[in-house]
KEMARMI-558511 format. One record per residue (C-alpha): residue in three letters; x, y, z. Coordinates in steps of 0.5 Angstrom, whole numbers, plus 2048, in hexadecimal, padded with zeros to 3 digits. Layout:
residues N
ALAXYZ;...
//
This chain:
residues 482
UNK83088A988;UNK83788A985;UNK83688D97D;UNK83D88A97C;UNK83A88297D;UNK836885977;UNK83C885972;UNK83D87E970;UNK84587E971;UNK84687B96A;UNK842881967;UNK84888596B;UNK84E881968;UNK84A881961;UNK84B889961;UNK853889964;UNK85488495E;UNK851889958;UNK85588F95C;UNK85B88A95D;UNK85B888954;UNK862887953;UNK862880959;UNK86087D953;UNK86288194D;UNK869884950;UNK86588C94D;UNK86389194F;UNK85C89494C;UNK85D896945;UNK85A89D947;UNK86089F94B;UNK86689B948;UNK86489F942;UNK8648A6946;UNK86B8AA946;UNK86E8AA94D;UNK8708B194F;UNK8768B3951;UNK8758B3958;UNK8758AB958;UNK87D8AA957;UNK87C8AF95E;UNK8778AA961;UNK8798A4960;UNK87F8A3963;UNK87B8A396A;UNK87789E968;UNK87C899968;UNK88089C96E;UNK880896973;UNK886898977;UNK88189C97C;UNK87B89A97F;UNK87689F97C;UNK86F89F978;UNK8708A5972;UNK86A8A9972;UNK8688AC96B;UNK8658B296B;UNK8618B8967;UNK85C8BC965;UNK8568B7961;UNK8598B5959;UNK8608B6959;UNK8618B0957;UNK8628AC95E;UNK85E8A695C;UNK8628A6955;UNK8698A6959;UNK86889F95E;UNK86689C958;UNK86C89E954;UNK86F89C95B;UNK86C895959;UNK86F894953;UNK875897954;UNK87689195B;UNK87488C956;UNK87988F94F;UNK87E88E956;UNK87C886957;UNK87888695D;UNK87488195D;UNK86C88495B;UNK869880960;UNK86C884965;UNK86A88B964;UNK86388D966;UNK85E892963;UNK858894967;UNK85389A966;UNK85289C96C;UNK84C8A196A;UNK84889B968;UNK84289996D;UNK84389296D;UNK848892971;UNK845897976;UNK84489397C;UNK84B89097B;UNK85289297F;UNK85889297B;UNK85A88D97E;UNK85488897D;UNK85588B975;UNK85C888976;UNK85A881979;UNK856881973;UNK85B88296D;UNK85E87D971;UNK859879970;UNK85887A96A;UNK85F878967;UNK86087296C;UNK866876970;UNK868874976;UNK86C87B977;UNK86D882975;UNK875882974;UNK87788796F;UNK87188996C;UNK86E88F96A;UNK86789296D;UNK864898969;UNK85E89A96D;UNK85B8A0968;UNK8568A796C;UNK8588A5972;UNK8548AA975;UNK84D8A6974;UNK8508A297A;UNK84E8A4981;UNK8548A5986;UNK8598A2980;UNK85F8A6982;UNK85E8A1988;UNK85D89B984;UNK86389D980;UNK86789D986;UNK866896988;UNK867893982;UNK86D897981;UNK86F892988;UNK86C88D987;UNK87088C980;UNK87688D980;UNK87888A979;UNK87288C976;UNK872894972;UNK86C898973;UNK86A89E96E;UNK8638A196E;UNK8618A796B;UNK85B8AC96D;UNK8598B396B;UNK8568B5970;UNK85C8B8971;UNK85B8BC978;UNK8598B797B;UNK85E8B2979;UNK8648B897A;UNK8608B9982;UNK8608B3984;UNK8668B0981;UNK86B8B5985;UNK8678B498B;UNK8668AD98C;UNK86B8A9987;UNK8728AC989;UNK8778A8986;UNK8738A3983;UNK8708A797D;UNK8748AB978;UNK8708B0973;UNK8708B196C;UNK86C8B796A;UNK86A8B6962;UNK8698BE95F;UNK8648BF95A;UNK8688C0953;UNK86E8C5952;UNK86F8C694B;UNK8748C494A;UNK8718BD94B;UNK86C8BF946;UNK8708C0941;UNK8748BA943;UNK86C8B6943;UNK86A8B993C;UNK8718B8939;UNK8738BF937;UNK8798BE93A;UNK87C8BF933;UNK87B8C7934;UNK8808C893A;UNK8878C893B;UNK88D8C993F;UNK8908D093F;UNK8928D5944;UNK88F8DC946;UNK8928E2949;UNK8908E2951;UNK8948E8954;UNK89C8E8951;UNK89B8E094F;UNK8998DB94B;UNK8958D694E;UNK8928CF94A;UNK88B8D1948;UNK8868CD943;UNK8858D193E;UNK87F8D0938;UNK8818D1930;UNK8798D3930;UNK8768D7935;UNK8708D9931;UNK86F8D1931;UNK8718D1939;UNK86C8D693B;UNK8678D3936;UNK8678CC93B;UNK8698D1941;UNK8618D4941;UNK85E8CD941;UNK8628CB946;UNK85F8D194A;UNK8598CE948;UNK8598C7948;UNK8608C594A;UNK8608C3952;UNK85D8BC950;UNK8618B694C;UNK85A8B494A;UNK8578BB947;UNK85D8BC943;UNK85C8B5940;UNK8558B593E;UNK8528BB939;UNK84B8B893C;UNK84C8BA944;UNK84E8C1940;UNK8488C293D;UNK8448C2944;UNK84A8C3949;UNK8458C794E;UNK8418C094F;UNK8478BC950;UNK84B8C0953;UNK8458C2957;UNK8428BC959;UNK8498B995B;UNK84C8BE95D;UNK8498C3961;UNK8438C1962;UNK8458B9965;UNK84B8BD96A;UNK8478C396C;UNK83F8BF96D;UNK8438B896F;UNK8498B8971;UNK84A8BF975;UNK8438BE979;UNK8448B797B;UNK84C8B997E;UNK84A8C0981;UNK8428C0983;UNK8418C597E;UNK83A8C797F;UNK8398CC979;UNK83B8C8973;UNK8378CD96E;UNK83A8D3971;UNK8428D0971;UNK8408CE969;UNK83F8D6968;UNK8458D796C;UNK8498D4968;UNK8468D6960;UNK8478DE964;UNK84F8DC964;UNK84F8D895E;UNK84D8DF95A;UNK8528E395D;UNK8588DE95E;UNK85F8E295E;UNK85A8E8962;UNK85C8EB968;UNK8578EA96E;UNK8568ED975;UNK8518E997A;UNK84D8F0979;UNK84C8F0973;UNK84B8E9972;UNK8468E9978;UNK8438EF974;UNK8438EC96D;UNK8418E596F;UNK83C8E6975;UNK8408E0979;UNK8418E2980;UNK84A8E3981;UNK84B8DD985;UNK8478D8981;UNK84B8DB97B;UNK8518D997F;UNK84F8D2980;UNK84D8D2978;UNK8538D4976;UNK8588CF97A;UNK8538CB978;UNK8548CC971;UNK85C8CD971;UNK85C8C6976;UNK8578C2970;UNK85D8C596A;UNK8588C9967;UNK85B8D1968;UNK8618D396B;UNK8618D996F;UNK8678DE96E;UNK8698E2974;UNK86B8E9974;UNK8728EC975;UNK8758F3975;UNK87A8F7971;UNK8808F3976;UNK87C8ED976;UNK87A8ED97C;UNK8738EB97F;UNK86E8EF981;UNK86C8ED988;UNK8648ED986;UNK8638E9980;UNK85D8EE97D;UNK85F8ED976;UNK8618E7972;UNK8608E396A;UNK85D8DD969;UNK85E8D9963;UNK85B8D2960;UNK85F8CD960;UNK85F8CC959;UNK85C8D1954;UNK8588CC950;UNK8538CC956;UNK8518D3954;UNK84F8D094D;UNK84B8CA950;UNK8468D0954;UNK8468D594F;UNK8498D5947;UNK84F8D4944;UNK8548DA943;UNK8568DD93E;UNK85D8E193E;UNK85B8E793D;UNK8568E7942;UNK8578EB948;UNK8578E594C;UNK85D8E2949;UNK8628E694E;UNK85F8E3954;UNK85F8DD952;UNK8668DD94F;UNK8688DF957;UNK8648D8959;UNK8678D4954;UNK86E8D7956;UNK86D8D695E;UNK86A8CF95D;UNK8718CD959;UNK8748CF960;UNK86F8CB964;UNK8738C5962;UNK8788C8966;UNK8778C696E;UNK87A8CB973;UNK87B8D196F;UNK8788D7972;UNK8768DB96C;UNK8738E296E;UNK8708E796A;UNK8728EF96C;UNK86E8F596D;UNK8708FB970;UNK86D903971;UNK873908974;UNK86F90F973;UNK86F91096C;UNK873909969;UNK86F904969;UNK8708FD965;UNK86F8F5964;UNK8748F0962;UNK8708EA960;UNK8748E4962;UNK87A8E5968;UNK87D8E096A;UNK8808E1972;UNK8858DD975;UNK8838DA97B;UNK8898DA980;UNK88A8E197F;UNK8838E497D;UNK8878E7976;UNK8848E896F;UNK8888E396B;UNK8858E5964;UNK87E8E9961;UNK87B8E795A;UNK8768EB957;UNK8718E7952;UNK86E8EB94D;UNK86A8E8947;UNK86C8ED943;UNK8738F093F;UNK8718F7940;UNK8778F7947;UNK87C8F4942;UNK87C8FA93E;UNK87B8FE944;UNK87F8FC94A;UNK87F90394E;UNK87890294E;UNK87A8FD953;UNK879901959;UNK8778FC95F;UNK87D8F795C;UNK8818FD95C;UNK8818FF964;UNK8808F8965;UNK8878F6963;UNK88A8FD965;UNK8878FD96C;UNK88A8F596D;UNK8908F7968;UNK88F8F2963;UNK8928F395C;UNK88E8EE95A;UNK8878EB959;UNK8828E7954;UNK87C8EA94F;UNK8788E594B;UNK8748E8945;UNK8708E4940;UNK8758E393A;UNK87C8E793B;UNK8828E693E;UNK8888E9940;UNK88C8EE945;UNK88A8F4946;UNK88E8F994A;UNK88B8FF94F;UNK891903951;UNK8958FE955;UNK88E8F8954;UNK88F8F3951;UNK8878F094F;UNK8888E994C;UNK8818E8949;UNK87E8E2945;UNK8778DF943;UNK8738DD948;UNK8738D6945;UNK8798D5945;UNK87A8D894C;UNK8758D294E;UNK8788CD94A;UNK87F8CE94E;UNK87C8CE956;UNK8798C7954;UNK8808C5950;UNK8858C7956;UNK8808C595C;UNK87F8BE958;UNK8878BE959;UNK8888C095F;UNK8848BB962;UNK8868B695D;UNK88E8B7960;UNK88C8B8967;
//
């Protein structure tokens, strides 16, 4: 029995026209053209509109970062620029009416539905994109099928997509990836931007152009709710999601990728034991492991641990952090490494919100500072830990060069101001420098700023917040001018 005879086609056109408003009403659902857009869309929609290469753009990410939001925003933007609605198509993929449809039938039924003989010069939005077996194939063929036709989808279910868009979609698929909210956009979504400015700060023997605040207790007031509730543009808008961030964060978050989308992708037989898995990491995020330690600790057996980790890395929950020594050189056998949530905010979600003076803030901060960088692709950032006989130290984050496997800085990020008045204290950032002849290197603090010299060192340290503010700001740039 075909099931797919049993949905009347007008029923399905009947949804594509509820999806579709603005073929009628030229607008988007109020719902979303009410929402800021985040400061990644002056970087995303530009691909949207490149027709000069033969490509479908593929959006990715972890859930609720706002991917839904930017193809709307998408949509209202290709309309403020004059192209005609009725040649721009939404479809929500994730809904179960068109489940027994390829994405060619959905796009015979737009046709169809808006009286079309073809589809030059229009815009197909598919939205979860993963619900849809054997998409990147599909996609592929549509890709050839219609050259004058520009396909954006997006999807969550991000290993998925990353996997079989490398493997089977070479050439045709561009990649996008949305990561969860940096700060500064956070402060940019809750129009705070009135508490920076630009300055410049002491790096070294320069002056380099910086974002400053005039209010850092202001700053860092935000700052401690960003690490609570800052990863998702919805959370920071509503006081209500706030209010009961366990569940949604829980429900949406967590529990759909890790009971729903990960065991559907990968077979994995033991959903429970990979919840556990996961709330174990998310307590100790910024902690360091040993698959030892961990087999110990969580009653899991190595291999599988491995499996769950690239799971979990693959499906941007956590990011693992690898080790390297006082040169910046890899240990041949990985027995230690760091794992961190990819957004702090998710801690809040499984636990409770965290004060600043609690014991936790200094991991979080460290998860906070590597989920700014995280926005950056391609960059090898490490963390240094080394035992020469009696000289032992960490360095929290080393940045190595590819080329020549060099240190080309170290940070160490602290919550707290006791380094500024006690710089010598410093003693693993101290031998760091000296062993790899730095002059120079960055401290952050909870609200004190200013150069601190140790002999020939020169510290530059700065709060935490502003310090996070300014990875988002000049990745941002870098992207933007790229």
């Amino acid at each position: 029995m075909d099931i797919s005879s049993l949905i009347p086609t007008e029923k399905i056109i009947e949804r594509l026209r509820y999806e579709n408003p603005w073929w009628v009403n030229k607008q988007i659902p109020e719902v979303y053209s009410s929402m800021a857009k985040r400061l990644y869309f002056s970087l995303f929609y530009p691909h949207v509109t490149e027709n000069n290469i033969r490509r479908a753009l593929v959006l990715m990410g972890p859930r609720r970062v706002g991917k839904t939001v930017m193809l709307f925003h998408s949509i209202q933007q290709l309309m403020t620029e004059n192209v005609n609605p009725q040649k721009i198509f939404f479809v929500g993929v994730d809904n179960p009416i068109y489940v027994h449809l390829s994405l060619e039938d959905i796009l015979n039924l737009c046709k169809q539905s808006l009286h079309q003989q073809n589809l030059n010069g229009c815009f197909v939005f598919f939205d979860e994109i993963q619900y849809l077996k054997d998409w990147e194939r599909h996609l592929k063929v549509l890709v050839d099928s219609y050259p004058e036709t520009k396909f954006i989808v997006s999807g969550s279910a991000a290993a998925a997509l990353k996997w079989h868009s490398t493997e089977s979609g070479a050439g045709r698929f561009t990649d996008f990836m949305l990561p969860p909210l940096t700060f500064q956009e956070y402060i940019h979504l809750k129009n705070m931007n009135h508490l920076i400015y630009s300055g410049q700060i002491q790096y070294g023997g320069n002056q380099i152009p910086y974002c400053l605040t005039h209010d850092i207790k202001a700053l860092n007031k935000e700052y401690v709710h960003y690490l609570n509730f800052g990863g998702y543009p919805e959370v920071v808008l509503s006081e209500k999601i706030q209010s009961d961030m366990g569940r949604y964060v829980k429900n949406d978050i967590v529990d759909k990728v890790l009971l729903r989308d990960l065991p559907s992708l990968y077979g994995i037989k033991d959903v429970q034991e990979l919840n556990r898995f996961f709330t174990y990491i998310a307590y100790n995020t910024g902690n360091e492991f040993s698959y030892e330690r961990m087999s110990q600790e969580s009653g899991i057996q190595k291999d599988t641990l491995k499996k769950y980790l690239d799971y979990l890395e693959a499906a941007f929950l956590i990011k693992v952090l690898n080790r390297v020594d006082i040169n910046a050189k890899r240990l041949k056998r990985v027995t230690s490494f760091k794992v961190y949530l990819t957004n702090p905010s998710l801690r809040t979600a499984l636990f409770s919100p965290t004060s600043e003076t609690d014991s936790e803030m200094g991991n979080l901060v460290e998860t906070a500072v590597l989920s700014q960088w995280m926005h950056r692709e391609k960059l090898d950032l490490t963390y240094a830990q080394w035992k020469e006989g009696r000289n032992e130290g960490e360095v929290d984050l080393v940045l190595v060069d590819n080329k020549n496997y060099k240190p080309v800085w170290g940070v160490e990020i602290k919550w707290s101001n006791r380094y500024f008045e006690r710089p010598n204290e410093l003693k693993s950032l101290i031998h760091f420098c000296r062993t790899n002849h730095f002059q120079k290197a960055l401290v952050t603090s909870i609200d004190q700023s200013g150069v601190k010299q140790v002999d020939d060192l020169v510290f530059s340290f700065l709060p935490a917040s502003v310090y996070s503010y300014n990875i988002g700001d000049i990745t941002l740039k870098m992207r933007t001018n790229h």
